[in-house]
C-alpha positions as a printed NumPy array, in Angstrom:
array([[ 25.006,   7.099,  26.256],
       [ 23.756,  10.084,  23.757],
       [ 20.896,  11.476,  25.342],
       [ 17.758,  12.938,  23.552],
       [ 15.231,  15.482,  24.455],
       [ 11.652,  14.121,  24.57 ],
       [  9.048,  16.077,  26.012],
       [  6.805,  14.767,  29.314],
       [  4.131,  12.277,  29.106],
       [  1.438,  13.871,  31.519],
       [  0.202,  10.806,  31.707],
       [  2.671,   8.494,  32.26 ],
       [  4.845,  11.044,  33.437],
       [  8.099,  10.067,  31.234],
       [ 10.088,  11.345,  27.972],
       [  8.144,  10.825,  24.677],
       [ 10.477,  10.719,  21.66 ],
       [  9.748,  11.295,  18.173],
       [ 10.192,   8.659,  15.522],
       [ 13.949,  10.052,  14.956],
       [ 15.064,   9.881,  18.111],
       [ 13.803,   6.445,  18.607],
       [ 15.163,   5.426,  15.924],
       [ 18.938,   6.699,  16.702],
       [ 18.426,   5.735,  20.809],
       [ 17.855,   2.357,  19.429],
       [ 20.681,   2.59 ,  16.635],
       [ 18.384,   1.456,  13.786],
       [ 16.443,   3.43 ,  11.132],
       [ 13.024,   5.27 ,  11.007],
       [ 11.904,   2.787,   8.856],
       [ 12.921,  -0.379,  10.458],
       [ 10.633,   0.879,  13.4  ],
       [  8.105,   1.442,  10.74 ],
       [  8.43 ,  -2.363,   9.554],
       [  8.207,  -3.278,  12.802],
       [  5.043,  -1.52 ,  13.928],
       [  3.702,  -3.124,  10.599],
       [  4.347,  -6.355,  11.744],
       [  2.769,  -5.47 ,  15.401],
       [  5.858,  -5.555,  17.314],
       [  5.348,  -1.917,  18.651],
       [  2.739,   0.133,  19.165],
       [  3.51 ,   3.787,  19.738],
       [  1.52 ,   6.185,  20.725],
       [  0.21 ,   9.006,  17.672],
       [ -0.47 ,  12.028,  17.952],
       [ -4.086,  13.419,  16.397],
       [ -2.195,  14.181,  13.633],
       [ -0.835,  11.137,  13.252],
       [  2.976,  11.47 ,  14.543],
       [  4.502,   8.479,  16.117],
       [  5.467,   8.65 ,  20.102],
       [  7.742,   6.934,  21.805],
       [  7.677,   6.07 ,  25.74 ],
       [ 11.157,   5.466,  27.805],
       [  9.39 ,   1.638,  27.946],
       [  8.884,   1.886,  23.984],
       [ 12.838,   2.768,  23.653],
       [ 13.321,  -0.499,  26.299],
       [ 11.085,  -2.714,  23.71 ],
       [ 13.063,  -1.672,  20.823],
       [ 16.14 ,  -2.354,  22.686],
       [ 15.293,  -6.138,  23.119],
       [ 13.37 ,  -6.742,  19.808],
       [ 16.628,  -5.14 ,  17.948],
       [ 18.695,  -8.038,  20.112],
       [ 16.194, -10.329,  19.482],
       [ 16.647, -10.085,  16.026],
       [ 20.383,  -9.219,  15.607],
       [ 21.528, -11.17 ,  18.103],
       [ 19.316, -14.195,  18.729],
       [ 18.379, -14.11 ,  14.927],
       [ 14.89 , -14.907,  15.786],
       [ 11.814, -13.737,  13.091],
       [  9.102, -11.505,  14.079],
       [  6.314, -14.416,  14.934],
       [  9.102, -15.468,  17.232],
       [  9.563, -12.145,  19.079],
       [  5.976, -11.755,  18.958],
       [  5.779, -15.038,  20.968],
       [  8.474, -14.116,  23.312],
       [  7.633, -10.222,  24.062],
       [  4.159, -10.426,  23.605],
       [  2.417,  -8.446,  20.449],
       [  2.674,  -4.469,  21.115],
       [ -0.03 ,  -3.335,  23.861],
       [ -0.016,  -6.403,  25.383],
       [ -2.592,  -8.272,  23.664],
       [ -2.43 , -12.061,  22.412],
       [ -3.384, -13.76 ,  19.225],
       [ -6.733, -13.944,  20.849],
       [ -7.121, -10.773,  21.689],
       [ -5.371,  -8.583,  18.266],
       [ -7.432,  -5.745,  17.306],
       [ -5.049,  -4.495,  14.536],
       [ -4.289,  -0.654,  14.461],
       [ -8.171,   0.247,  15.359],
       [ -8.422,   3.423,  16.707],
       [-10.507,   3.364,  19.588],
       [ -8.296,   4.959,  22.418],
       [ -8.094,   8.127,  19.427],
       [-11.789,   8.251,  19.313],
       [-12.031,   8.598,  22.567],
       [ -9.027,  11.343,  22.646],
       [-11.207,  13.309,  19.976],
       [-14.35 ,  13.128,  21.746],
       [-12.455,  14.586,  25.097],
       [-10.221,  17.466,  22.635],
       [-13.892,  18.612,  21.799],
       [-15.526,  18.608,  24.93 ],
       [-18.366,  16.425,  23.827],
       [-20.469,  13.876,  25.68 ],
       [-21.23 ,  10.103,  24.481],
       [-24.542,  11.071,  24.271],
       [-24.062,  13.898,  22.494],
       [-21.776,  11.955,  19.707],
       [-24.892,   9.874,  19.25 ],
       [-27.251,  12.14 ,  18.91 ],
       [-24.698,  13.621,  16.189],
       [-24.068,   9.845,  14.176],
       [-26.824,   7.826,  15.13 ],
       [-24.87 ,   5.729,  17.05 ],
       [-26.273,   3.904,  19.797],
       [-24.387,   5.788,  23.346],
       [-23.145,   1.756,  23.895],
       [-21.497,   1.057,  20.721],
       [-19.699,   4.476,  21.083],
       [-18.685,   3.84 ,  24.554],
       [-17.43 ,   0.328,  23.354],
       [-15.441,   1.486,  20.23 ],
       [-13.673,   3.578,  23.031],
       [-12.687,   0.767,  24.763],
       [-11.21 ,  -0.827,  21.678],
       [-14.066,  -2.689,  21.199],
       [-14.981,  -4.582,  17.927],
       [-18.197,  -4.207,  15.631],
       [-17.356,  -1.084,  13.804],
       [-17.424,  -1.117,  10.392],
       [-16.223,   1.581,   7.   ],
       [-19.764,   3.655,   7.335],
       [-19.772,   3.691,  11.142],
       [-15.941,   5.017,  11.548],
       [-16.948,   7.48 ,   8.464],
       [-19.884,   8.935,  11.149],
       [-17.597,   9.424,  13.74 ],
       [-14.78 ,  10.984,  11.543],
       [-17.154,  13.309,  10.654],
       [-17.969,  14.431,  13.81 ],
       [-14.653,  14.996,  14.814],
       [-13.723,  16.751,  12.024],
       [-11.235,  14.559,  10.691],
       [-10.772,  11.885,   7.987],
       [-10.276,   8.304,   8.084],
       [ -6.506,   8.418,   7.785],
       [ -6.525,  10.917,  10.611],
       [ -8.39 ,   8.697,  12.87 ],
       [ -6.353,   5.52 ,  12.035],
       [ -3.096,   7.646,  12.541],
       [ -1.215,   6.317,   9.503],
       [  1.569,   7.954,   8.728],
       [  1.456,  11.067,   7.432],
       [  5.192,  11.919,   8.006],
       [  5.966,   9.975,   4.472],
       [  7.556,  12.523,   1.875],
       [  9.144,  10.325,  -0.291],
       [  7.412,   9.539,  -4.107],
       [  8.17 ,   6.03 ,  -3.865],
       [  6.109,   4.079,  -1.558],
       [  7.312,   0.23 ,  -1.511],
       [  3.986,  -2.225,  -1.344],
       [  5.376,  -3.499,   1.873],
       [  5.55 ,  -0.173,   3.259],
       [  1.898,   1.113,   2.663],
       [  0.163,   2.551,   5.968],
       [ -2.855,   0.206,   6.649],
       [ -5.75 ,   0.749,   8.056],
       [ -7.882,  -2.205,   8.724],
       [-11.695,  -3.295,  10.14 ],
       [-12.659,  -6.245,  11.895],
       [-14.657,  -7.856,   9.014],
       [-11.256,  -8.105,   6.797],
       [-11.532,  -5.04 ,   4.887],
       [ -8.18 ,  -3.454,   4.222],
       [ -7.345,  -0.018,   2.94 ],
       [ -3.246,   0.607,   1.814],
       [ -2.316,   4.025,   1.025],
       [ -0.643,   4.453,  -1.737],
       [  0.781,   8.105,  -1.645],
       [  0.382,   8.835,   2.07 ],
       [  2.016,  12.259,   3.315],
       [ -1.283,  14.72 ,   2.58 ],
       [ -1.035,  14.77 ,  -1.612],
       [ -3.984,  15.954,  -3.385],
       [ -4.933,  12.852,  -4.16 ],
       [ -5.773,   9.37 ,  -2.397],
       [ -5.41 ,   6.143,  -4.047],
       [ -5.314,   3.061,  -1.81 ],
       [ -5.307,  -0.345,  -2.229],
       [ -8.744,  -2.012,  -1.027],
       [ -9.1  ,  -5.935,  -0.713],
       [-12.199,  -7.065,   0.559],
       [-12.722, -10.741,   1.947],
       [-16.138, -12.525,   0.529],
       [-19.507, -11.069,   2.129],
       [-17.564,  -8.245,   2.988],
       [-18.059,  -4.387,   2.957],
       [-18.6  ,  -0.983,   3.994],
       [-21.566,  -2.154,   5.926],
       [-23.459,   0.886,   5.565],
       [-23.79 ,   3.761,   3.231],
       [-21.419,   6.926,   3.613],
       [-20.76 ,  10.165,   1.883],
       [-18.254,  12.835,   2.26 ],
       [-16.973,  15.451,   0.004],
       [-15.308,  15.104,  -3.482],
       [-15.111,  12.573,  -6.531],
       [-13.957,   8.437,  -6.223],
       [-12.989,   6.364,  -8.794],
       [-12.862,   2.768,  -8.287],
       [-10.814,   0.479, -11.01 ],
       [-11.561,  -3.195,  -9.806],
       [ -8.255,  -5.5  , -10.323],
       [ -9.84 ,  -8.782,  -9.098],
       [-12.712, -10.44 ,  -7.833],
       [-16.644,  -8.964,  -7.857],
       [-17.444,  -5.899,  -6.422],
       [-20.843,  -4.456,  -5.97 ],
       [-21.117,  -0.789,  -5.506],
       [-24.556,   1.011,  -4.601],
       [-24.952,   4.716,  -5.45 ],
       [-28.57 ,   5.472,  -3.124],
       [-30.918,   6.39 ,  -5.539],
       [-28.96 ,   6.134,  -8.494],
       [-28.495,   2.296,  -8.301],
       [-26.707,  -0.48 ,  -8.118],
       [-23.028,  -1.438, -10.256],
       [-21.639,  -4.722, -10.614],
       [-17.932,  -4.489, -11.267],
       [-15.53 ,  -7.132, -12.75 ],
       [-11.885,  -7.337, -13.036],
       [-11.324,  -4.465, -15.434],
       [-14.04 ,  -2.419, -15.044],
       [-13.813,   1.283, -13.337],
       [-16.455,   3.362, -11.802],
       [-16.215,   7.157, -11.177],
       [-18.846,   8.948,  -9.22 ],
       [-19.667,  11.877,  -6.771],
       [-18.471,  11.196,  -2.772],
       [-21.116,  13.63 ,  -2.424],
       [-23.918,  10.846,  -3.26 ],
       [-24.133,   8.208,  -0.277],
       [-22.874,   4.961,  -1.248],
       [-21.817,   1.094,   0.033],
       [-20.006,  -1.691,  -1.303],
       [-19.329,  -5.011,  -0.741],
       [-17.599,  -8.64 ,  -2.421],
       [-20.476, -10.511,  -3.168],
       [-18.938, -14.085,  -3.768],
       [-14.789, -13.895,  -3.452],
       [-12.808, -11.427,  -2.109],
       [-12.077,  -8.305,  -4.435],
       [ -9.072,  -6.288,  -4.875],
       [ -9.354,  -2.691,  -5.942],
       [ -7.473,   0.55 ,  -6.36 ],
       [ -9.547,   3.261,  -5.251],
       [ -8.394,   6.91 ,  -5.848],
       [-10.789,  10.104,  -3.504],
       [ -9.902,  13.614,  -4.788],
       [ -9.412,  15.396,  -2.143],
       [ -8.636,  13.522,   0.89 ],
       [-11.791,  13.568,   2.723],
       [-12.108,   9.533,   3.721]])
C-alpha cells in the first residue's frame, strides 16, 4: 500500500492527512470527499484557517463509505443510516457544520477566559460555554460578536473551504454555512477574492436575530420572497423580488423574512462577515 506522510495528531496521537492525500489513500477525488462532507458523511477536522484534516479513522470511514457506494450501490441516506452521520450524531441530534469545538479552539489560541469573552460580546459566560459544547441558540449577530473577538470572519469560523481556486463554482458545490433557525449562507466565490457574494435563503420568521456591523459596503439584490432589512437609525427597508439595497457594513443592521422564506444574493466588499 502507498504510504503518505501526515503529521501527528497531539491529541489523538495519529497521522493527519491533508485533503490530497485522503483523497488518493482512498483512491477517489478531492472533490468527491468534498460532496461527501456536504452531504454529512464525514466530518474532518479544519484547521483555523479552514484546511480539511484527516484522522487514520477518517481514511477507515472513507474506505467503507467508498465500498458502500461502489460496491453495495447504496445512496448517501443509506450510508448515513448504516455508518452513522459524521461525528457520531443521529437525526436527532445533527447540528450541521456549527462551529462550536472552533470557538472554543480560538478562545484557547488567545489565551482568553469565558468570562473575559463576555465581558468582550455581551454574551452571557453560559451561552458561551454552551456554544463550545456545540450547543444550539446562536444566531447571525451572536456568531458576528464572537468572530469579532477572535479576530476572524464568519467564513473563518465556519471553516468553509477556502482551498477553492477554481472560477467556476457549481451550485451543488457552494461551502455552506448554516444556523439553527434555517438561515443558510452559500458562497459563491469562496477561496479569499475581493469580493463575497453568497447565496442567503431565509425560512419565514427568520433572521439575523440581532443587529451586527463590521467593516465595508453590502449589497443585497432580493430574488424571492420578502425581506425586511433595518439600518439602526436610518430605518427600516422592505424588499421584494427585484429590488436591491446597498448600504454601509459600517452602520449596524438586522434582517429577517417576515411572511415566506426569502432568497437573496448578498455581495460584502471586502470579506469581513
Amino acid at each position: 500500500m502507498r504510504s503518505f506522510t501526515g503529521s501527528l495528531d497531539e491529541n489523538q496521537n495519529e497521522a493527519v492527512f491533508k485533503i490530497g492525500e485522503a483523497a488518493r489513500a482512498v483512491g477517489v477525488s478531492a472533490q468527491t470527499l468534498r460532496l461527501w462532507e456536504r452531504e454529512r458523511l464525514i466530518q474532518p477536522r479544519r484547521t483555523e484557517r479552514g484546511y480539511r484534516l484527516y484522522t487514520n479513522r477518517d481514511i477507515e470511514r472513507l474506505r467503507q463509505i467508498k465500498y458502500l457506494r461502489s460496491a453495495e450501490g447504496l445512496n448517501f441516506a443509506a450510508i448515513r443510516k448504516q455508518l452513522g452521520r459524521a461525528g457520531g450524531r443521529d437525526a436527532g441530534g445533527e447540528k450541521g457544520n456549527f462551529p462550536g469545538e472552533r470557538l472554543r479552539r480560538l478562545r484557547l489560541k488567545r489565551r482568553k477566559t469565558l468570562r473575559e469573552i463576555s465581558e468582550v460580546t455581551g454574551l452571557s459566560v453560559s451561552f458561551i460555554s454552551a456554544l463550545e459544547r456545540g450547543g444550539s441558540g446562536a444566531s447571525v449577530a451572536s456568531l458576528k460578536r464572537l468572530a469579532d473577538a477572535y479576530g476572524v470572519n464568519m467564513r473563518e469560523l465556519f471553516g468553509v473551504d477556502v482551498e477553492q481556486d477554481s472560477p467556476l463554482v457549481r451550485a451543488r458545490e457552494r461551502p455552506v454555512m448554516q444556523w439553527e433557525n434555517g438561515v443558510r449562507f452559500e458562497e459563491m466565490a469562496p477561496g479569499g477574492r475581493a469580493m463575497d457574494p453568497s447565496y442567503v435563503y431565509v425560512p419565514a420568521g427568520a433572521g439575523s436575530e440581532g443587529f451586527y456591523s463590521h467593516t465595508g459596503e453590502e449589497f443585497i439584490h432580493l430574488l424571492s420572497g420578502k425581506l425586511t432589512v433595518e439600518l439602526k437609525d436610518n430605518g427600516r427597508y422592505h424588499l421584494e423580488p427585484g429590488d436591491t439595497l446597498y448600504f454601509p457594513s459600517t452602520v449596524p443592521h438586522r434582517w429577517w423574512a417576515p411572511e415566506t422564506h426569502a432568497e437573496m444574493i448578498y455581495v460584502n466588499n471586502p470579506p469581513t462577515f
